[in-house]
C-alpha positions in Angstrom: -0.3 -25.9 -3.3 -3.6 -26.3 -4.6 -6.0 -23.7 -5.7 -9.7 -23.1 -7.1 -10.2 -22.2 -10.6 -12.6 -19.0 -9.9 -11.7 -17.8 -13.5 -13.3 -20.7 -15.1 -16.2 -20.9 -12.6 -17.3 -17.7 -13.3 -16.1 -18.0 -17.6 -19.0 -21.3 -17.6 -21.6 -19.2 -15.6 -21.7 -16.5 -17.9 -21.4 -19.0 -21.3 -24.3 -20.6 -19.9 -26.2 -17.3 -19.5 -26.8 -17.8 -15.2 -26.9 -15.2 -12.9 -25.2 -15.7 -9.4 -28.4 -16.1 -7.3 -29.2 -19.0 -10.3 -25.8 -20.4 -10.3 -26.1 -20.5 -6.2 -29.7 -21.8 -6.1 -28.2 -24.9 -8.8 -25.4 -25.9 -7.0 -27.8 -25.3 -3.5 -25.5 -22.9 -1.6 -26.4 -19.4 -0.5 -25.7 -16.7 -3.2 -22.3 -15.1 -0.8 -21.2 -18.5 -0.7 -20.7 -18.7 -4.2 -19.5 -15.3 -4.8 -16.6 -15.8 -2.6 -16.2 -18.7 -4.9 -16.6 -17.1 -8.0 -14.2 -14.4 -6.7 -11.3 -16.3 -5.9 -11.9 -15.1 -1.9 -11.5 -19.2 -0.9 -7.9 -19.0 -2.5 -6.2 -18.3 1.0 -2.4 -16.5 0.8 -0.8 -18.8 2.9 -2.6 -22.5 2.4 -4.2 -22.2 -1.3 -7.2 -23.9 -1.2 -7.7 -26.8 1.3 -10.8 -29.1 1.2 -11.0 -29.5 5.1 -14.8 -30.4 5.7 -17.3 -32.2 4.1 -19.3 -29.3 2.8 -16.6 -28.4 1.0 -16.2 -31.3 -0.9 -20.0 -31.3 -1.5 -19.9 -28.1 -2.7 -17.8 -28.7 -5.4 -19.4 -31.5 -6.2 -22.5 -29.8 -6.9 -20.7 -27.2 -8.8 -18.8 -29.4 -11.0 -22.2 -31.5 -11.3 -24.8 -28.9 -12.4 -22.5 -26.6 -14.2 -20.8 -29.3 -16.0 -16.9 -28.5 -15.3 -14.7 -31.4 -13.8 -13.6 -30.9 -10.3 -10.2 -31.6 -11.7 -10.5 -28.3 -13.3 -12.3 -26.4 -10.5 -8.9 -27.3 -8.4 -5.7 -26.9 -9.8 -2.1 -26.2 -9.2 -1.6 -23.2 -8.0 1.3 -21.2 -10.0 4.5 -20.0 -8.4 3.3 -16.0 -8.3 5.9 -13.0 -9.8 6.1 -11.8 -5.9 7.1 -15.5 -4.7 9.5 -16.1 -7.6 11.2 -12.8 -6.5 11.5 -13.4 -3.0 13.3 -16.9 -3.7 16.4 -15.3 -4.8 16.1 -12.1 -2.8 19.5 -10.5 -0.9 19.7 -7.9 1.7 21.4 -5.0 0.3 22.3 -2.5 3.4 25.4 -3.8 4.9 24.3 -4.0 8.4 21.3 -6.3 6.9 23.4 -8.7 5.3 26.4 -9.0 8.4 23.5 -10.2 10.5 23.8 -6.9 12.8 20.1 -6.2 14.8 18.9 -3.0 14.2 17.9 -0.9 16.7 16.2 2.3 17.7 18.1 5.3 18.3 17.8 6.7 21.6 17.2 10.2 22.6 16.0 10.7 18.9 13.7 13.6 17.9 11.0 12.7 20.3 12.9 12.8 24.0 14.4 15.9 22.6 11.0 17.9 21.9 9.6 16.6 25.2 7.8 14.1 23.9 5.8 11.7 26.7 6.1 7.6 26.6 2.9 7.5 24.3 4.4 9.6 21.9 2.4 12.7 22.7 3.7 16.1 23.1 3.1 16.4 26.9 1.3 18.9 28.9 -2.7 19.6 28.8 -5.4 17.2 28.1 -7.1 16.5 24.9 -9.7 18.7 25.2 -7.2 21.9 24.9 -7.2 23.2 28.5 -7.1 22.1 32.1 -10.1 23.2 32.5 -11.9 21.3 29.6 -13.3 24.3 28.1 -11.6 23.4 24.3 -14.3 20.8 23.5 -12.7 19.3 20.9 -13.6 16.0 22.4 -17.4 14.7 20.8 -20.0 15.7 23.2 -18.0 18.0 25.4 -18.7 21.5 26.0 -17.1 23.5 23.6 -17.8 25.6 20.4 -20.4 24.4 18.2 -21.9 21.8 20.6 -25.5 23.2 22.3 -23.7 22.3 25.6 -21.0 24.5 24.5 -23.6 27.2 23.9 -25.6 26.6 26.7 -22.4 27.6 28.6 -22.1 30.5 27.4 -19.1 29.5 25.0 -19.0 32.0 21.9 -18.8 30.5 18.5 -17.1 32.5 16.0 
């Protein structure tokens, strides 16, 4: 896997005393163009970096042209990460992990015994705080604190 050098892009910008915006107006891309460069944003998790369309290979051409760095060194191999070198030799450690046994969710837990509704409320009323829909704690409905609220002759306190 592949991926771009950010570290040294940004390492030759500030040896050769640029700014972004100059760096970015030099190689002729937009200024957010090269920041995602410069901050390593093009390196994607799963791919690396991939040179899939012409712009991109004109882009670093431009960059390797006017800030002097060979696009050898712009894209390199990427390193095997900590996280990636863990994973490879990574067991399960609960015994119904490693004999293969699904898990699955208890029923009747907690919820279905306090009453608890399909969406996981905790049933009865409406979100407002009453049938009637004199809470207001909804935004713009009539309760305290809202000048509907007071308009209907709801008290604050």
């Amino acid at each position: 896997m592949l991926r771009f050098n950010h570290e040294l892009l940004a390492r030759v910008r500030t040896e050769l005393n640029l700014t972004q915006e100059a760096a970015a107006a030099a190689a002729g891309v937009d200024v957010r163009t090269y920041r995602r460069y410069e901050s390593g944003a093009v390196n994607e998790a799963a791919e690396g970096f991939v040179v899939r369309n012409a712009s991109r290979r004109r882009l670093l051409g431009a960059l390797s042209r006017e800030l002097g760095i060979a696009e050898s060194e712009l894209v390199i191999a990427a390193e095997a990460t900590v996280q990636e070198a863990a994973f490879e030799g990574w067991r399960p450690c609960h015994a119904h992990a490693a004999a293969g046994a699904p898990l699955r969710r208890p029923r009747g837990g907690a919820g279905a015994a306090a009453g608890a509704g399909a969406r996981g409320d905790r049933g009865g009323g409406d979100r407002r705080g009453g049938q009637d829909g004199a809470g207001g704690a909804v935004r713009g409905g009539p309760g305290r604190g809202t000048a509907r609220g007071r308009a209907a002759g709801v008290e604050l306190l």
